[in-house]
N, C-alpha and C positions, 0 to 999 in steps of 0.2 A: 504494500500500500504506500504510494506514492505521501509525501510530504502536504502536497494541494488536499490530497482528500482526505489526511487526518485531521486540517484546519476546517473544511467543509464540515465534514461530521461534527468536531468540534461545535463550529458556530451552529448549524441546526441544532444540536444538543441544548446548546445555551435559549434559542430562540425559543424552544417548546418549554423553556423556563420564564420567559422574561415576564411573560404577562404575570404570574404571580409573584415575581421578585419586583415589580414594580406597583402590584399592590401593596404588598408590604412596607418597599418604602415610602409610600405615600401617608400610611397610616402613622408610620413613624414624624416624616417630616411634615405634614399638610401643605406641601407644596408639589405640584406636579411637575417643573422644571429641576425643582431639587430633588424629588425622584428617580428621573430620568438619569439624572447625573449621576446618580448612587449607581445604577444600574448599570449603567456606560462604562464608570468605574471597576465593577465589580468583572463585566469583561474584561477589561485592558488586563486584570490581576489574574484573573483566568489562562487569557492566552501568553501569561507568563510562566505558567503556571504546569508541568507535570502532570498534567491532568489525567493520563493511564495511572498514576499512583492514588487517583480521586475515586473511594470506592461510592460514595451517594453523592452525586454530583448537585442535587439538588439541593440536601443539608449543606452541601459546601458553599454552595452560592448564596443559599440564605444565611448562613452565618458570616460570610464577607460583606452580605447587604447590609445585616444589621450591624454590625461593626462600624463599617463605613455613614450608616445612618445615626448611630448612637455618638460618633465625635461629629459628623455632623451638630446636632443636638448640644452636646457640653462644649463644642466654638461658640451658638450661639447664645446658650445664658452667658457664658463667661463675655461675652460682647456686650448683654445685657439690652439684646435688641431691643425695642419696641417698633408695633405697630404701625404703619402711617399715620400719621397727624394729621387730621380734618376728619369728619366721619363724612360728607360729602365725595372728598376726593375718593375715601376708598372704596366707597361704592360705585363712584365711575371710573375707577381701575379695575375693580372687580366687572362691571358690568362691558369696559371696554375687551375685557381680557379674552385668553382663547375659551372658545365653548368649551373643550373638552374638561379642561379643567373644574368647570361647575356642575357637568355631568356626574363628572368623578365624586368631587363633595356631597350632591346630592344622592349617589350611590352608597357612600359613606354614611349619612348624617351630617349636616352641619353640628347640629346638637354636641352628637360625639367629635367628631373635630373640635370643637370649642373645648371639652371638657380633656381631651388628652394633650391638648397644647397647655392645658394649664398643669400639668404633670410634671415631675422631675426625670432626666432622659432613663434614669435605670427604670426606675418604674411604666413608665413607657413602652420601654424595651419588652419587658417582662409582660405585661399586659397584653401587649398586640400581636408578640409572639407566642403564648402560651394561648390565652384565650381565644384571640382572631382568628389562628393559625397551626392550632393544636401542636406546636412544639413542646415537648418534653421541657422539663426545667433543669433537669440535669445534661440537657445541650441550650440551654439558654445561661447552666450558672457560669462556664468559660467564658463567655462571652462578655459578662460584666465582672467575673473576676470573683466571686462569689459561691456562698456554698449552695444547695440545692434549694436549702430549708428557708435560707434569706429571700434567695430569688424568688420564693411559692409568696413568702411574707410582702415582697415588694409587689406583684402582683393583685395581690389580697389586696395590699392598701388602695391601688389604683383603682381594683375593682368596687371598691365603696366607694372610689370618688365619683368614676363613671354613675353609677346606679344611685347613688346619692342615697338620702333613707328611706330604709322598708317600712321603718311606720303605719301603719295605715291610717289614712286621716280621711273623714269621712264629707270633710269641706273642698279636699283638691276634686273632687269628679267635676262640683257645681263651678266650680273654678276655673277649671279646664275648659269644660261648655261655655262657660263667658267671655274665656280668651280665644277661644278657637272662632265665636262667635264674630267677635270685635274683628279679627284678624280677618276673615270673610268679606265679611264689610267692608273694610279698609281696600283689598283688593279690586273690591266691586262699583267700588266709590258711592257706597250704598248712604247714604245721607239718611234716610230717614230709619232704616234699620239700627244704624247707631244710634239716633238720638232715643230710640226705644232701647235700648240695651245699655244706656245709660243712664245714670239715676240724673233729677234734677238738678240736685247742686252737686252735679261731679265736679271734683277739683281736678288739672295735669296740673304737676311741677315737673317741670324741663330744667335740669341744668346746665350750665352756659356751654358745658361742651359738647350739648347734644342742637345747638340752636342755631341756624346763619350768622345769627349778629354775634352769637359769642357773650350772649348775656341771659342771664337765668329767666324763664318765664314762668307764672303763675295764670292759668285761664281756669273760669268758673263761670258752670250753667253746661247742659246738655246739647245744646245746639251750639256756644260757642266752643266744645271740646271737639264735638263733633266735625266741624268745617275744619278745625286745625287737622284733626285728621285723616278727612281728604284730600287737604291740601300736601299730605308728606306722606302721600302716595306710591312716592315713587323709590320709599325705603323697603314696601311690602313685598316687591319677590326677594328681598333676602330675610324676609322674617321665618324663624319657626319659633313653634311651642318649645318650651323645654323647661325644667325646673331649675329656678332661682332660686337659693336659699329653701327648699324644702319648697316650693310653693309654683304654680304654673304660671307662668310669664312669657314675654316673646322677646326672643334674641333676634338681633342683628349682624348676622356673622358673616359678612363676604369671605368666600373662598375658606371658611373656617376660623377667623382671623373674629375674636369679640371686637364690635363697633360700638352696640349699643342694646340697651335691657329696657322692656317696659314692665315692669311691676304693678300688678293691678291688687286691688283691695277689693272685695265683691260680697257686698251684703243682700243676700236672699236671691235674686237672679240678676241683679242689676251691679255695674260697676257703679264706687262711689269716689275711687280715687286712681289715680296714674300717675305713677312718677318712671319718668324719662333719665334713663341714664346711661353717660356718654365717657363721660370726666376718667381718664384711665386706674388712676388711683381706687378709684370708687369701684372700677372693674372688676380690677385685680381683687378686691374683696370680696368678692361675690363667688358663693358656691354654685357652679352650675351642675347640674347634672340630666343625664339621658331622660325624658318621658315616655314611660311605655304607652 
């Protein structure tokens, strides 16, 4: 066998991988350029690579992905990135950006993107490849360096962030119908459904960094909450449901990426309060988690 066709084989062999090494690092990274790259990566070290000494060539690739994903990961806390700046701009980045990308998230969850970017990378690691991806833990503990029992522990923890609390609370169902309600609406540019689903003296507080002007607002009354929220329309295809702090609310999450939380208060079937929030600080406090 000629040298061309152990390199053929080779790359067919890698290609009947890539689509799931490139799930993978997507989940890792929530960027689908920074996946691609992981993946691109992970050949170049392939085809240097001894590969007849490679007896699960699969386990091999996905343990080079997530490697290469997981310092991905600890470059970026240690950068201490944040977010774009504007919640405006990142919606018309996200909205100019390539479709596939927001296929991809929406295949995911936004939800769960939101809640694994807010993760630390070993737990990350551990979550998406054990849970997502049925990896064993004792070939995920080499990989972070780790004993088996930590790696299950690191997992654990994520897996209560993701799922947030089992609780059972007997006010999220009504909760959830009233945000899922509003969100409806909002899409539909449905004016008079809102003003019905909203109580009379609903209050929003918006603050300043969810607003154009950059300055806090206060609106009160049902029809004045209501036009506001026709009017910012055009934040609604990146909204879902998901749980805030224990409770059902709607995120703003381009491309996976927290922009912005509405928090609602809802007594009997009606909302009585919304607070808008944008402010990063304020974000990064917030528990989010998956809504089943």
């Amino acid at each position: 066998m000629t040298g061309v066709d152990v390199e053929e084989i080779l790359a067919s062999r890698f290609e009947s991988e890539r689509g799931r090494l490139r799930a993978v690092a997507y989940r890792m990274l929530g960027s689908l350029p920074e996946a691609d790259d992981a993946v691109q990566d992970a050949w170049l070290r392939l085809a240097r690579t001894d590969a007849g000494a490679i007896e699960n060539l699969g386990a091999w690739l996905t343990t080079v992905v997530a490697r290469i994903c997981l310092n991905a990961l600890r470059s970026r806390a240690a950068r201490h990135e944040e977010p774009i700046e504007g919640l405006e701009d990142a919606l018309r980045a996200s909205s100019d950006g390539p479709e596939e990308e927001a296929v991809m998230a929406d295949s995911v969850g936004l939800a769960l993107l939101v809640v694994l970017d807010t993760l630390q990378p070993a737990e990350r690691l551990a979550f998406v490849l054990h849970d997502m991806f049925d990896v064993p833990f004792d070939r995920i503990a080499p990989i972070l360096g780790k004993s088996s029992e930590a790696t299950r522990q690191l997992a654990s923890r994520a897996r209560r962030r993701v799922r947030g609390s089992e609780a059972p609370d007997p006010d999220r169902a009504r909760q959830r119908r009233a945000v899922e309600a509003y969100l409806a609406a909002v899409r539909t540019g449905d004016f008079d459904a809102l003003v019905e689903l909203l109580a009379p003296d609903v209050v929003i507080d918006a603050d300043a960094a969810s607003t154009p002007s950059r300055l806090a607002v206060t609106l009160r009354g049902a029809e004045t909450v209501a036009h506001a929220a026709v009017v910012s329309a055009a934040r609604a295809p990146f909204a879902r449901v998901a749980l805030v702090n224990g409770q059902p609310a709607l995120i703003v999450a381009p491309k996976g990426h927290l922009r912005l939380v509405l928090a609602f208060t809802v007594d009997g079937e009606r909302i009585t309060h919304v607070g808008v929030i944008a402010e990063p600080s304020r974000l990064r406090a917030l528990e989010v988690a998956v809504l089943e």
